[in-house]
C-alpha positions as CSV (number, residue, x, y, z in Angstrom):
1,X,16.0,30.3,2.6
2,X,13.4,28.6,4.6
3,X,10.3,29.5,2.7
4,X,12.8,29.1,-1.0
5,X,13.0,25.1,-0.1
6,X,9.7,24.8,1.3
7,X,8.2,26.2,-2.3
8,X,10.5,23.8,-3.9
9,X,9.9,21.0,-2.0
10,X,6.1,21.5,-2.7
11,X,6.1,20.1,-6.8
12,X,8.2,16.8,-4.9
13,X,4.9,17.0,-2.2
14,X,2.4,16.6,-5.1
15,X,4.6,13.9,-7.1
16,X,4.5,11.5,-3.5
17,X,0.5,12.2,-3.1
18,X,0.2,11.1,-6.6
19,X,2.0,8.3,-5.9
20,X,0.6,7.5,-2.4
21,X,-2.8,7.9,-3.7
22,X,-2.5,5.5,-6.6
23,X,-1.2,3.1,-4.5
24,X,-4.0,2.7,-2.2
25,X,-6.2,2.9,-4.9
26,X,-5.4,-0.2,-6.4
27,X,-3.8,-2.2,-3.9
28,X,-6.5,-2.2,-1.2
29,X,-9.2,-3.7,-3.5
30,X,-6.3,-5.8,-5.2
31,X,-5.4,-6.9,-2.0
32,X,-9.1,-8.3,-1.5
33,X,-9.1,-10.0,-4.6
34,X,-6.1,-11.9,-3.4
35,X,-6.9,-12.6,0.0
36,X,-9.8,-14.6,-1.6
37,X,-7.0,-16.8,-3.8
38,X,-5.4,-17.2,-0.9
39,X,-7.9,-19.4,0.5
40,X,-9.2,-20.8,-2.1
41,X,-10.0,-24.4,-2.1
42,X,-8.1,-24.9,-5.7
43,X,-5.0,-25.8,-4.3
44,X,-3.4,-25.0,-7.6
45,X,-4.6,-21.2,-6.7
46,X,-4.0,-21.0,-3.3
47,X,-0.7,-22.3,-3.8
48,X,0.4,-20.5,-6.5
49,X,-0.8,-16.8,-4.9
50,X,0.8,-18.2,-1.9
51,X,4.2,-18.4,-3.4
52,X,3.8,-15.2,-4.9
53,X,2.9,-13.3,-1.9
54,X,6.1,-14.9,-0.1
55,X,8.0,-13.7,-3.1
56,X,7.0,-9.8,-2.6
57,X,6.6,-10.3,1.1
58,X,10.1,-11.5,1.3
59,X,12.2,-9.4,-1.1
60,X,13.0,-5.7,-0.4
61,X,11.0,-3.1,-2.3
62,X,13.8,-1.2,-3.8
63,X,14.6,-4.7,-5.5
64,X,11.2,-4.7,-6.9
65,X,11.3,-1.2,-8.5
66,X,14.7,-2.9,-10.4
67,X,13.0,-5.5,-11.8
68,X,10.0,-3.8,-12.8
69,X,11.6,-1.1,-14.5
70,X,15.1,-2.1,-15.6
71,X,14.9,-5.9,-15.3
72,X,11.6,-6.5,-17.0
73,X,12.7,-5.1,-20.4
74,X,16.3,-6.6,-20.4
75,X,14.3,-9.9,-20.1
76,X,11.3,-9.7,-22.4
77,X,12.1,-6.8,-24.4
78,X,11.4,-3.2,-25.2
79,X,7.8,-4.4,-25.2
80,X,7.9,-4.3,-21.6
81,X,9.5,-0.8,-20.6
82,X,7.4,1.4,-19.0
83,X,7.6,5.4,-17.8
84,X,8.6,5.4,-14.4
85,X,5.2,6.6,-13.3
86,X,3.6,3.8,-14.3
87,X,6.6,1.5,-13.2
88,X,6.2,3.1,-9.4
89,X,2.8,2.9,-9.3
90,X,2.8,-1.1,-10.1
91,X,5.6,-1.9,-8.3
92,X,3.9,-0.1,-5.1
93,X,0.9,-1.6,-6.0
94,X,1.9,-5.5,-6.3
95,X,4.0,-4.8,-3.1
96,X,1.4,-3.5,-0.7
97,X,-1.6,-5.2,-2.3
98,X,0.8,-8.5,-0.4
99,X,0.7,-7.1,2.7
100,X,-3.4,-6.2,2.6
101,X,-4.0,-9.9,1.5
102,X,-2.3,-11.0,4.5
103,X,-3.9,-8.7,7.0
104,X,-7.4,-9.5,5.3
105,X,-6.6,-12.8,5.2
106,X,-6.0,-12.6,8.8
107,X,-9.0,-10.6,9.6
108,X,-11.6,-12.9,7.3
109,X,-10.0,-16.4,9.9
110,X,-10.5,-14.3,12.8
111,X,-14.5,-14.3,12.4
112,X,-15.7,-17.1,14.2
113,X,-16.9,-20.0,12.6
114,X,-20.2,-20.0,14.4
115,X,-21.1,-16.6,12.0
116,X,-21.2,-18.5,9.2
117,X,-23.3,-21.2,10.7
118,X,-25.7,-18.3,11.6
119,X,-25.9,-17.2,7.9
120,X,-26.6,-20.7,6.3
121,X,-29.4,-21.2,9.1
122,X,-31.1,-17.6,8.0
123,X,-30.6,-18.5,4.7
124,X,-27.7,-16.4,3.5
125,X,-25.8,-17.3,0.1
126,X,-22.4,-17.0,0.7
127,X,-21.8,-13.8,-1.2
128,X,-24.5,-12.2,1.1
129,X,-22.6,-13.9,4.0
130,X,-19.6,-12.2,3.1
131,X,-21.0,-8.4,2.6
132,X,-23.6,-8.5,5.4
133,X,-21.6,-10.3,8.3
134,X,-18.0,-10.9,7.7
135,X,-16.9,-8.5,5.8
136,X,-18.0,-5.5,8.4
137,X,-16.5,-7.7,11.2
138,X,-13.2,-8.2,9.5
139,X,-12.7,-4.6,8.8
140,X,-13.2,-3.5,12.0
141,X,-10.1,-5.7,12.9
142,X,-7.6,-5.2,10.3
143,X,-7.9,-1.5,10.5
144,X,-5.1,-0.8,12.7
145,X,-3.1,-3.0,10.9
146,X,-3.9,-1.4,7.8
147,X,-3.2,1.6,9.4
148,X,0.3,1.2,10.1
149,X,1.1,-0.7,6.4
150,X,-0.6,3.2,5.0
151,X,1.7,5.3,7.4
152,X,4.7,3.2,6.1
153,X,3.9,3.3,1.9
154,X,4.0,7.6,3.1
155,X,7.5,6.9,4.0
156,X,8.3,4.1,1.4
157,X,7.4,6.6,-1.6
158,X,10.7,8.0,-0.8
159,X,12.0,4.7,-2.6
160,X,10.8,5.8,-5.4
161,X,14.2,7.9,-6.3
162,X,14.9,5.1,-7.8
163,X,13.7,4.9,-10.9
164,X,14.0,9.0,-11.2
165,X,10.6,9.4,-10.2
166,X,11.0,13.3,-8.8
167,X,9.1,12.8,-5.5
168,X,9.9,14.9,-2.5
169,X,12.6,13.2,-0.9
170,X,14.3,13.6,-4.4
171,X,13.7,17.3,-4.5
172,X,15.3,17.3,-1.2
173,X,18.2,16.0,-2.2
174,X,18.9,17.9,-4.8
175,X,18.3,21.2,-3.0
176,X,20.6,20.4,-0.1
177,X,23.4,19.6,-2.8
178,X,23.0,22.8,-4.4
179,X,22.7,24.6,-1.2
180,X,24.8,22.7,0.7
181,X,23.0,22.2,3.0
182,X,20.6,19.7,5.4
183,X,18.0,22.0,5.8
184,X,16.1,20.9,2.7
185,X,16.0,17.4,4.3
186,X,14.5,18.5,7.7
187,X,12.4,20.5,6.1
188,X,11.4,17.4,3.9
189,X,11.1,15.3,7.5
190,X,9.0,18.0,8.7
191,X,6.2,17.5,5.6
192,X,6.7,13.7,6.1
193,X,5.8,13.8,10.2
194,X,2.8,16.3,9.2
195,X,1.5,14.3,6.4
196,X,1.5,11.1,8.4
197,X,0.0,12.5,11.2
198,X,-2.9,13.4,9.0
199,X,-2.9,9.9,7.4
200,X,-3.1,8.8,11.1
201,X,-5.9,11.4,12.2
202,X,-8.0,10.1,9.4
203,X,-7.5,6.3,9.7
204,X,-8.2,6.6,13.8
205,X,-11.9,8.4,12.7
206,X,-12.4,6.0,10.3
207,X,-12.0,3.2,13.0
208,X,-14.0,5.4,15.5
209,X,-16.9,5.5,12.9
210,X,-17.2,1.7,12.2
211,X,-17.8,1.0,16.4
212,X,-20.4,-1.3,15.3
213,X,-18.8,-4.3,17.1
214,X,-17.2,-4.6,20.5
């Protein structure tokens, strides 16, 4: 029975890398892009990405995935309904692209200001600024943070049950009801442990490799 649920659970394994990859994807450069509206010196912008980060920061992501996908078309129209793919992969990607603005937000005010007096004296534009000095710095210090924000969208994916999306958790589900049994679902916690160990492996070489400041 063992090796019947693992099998099974497999198709549900591929459905959350999809989704887990996706998500990165998107929402780390996203997440960039946002951190720079953030502090922006339009106060119109900052303000207004401001209250929309506090928005996804501070609602729960299940609620998210409703509004996307059922609420969006009840209020705008059929226009606006979308496969639940595409539905998962937005909702995931709006939510954690919040939480990477904030930590590279963090990470850009935590270079000291004296760098950027550095850069202006040698001449630097500000766009080389940014790629050549802080950008190297503050990626070196938001990495365990990011860290920890990719280990949980491994475990959030499960959310995405939601919206019918078939991911593992799902397919877990649905075995042990057919089986009656819990096995499925430790053997689905088993696959979630190993997979973010790996997801942890890789993000501590990554931070290993990029020793370029102390």
């Amino acid at each position: 029975m063992f090796w019947t649920v693992t099998l099974s659970l497999l198709a549900g394994m591929g459905q959350l890398l999809k989704l887990f990859f996706l998500t990165l994807l998107f929402s780390l450069p996203l997440g960039l892009l946002i951190a720079f509206a953030l502090r922006s010196r339009c106060k119109p912008v900052s303000w207004l990405f401001n209250v929309i980060v506090w928005i996804i920061r501070g609602t729960p992501l299940m609620l998210q995935l409703f509004f996307v996908y059922y609420g969006l078309p009840i209020m705008f129209g059929p226009a606006f309904r979308m496969e639940n793919t595409v539905a998962a992969v937005l909702t995931f990607t709006m939510n954690y692209a919040a939480y990477f603005a904030e930590i590279y937000r963090a990470g850009i005010e935590a270079v000291p200001a004296g760098q950027y007096e550095a850069a202006e004296v040698l001449g630097y534009s500000k766009t080389q600024t940014f790629v050549r000095i802080i950008f190297p710095q503050m990626v070196k210090r938001v990495m365990p943070p990011v860290t920890n924000e990719v280990i949980t969208l491994v475990k959030d994916t499960s959310l995405a049950f939601a919206l019918a999306y078939t991911e593992m958790f799902t397919l877990a589900k649905q075995v042990a009801a057919t089986n009656a049994s819990i096995m499925p679902l430790f053997v689905a916690g088993v696959f979630y442990y190993i997979f973010n160990f790996l997801v942890a492996w890789i993000m501590e070489q990554i931070e290993k490799s990029m020793q370029y400041y102390r």
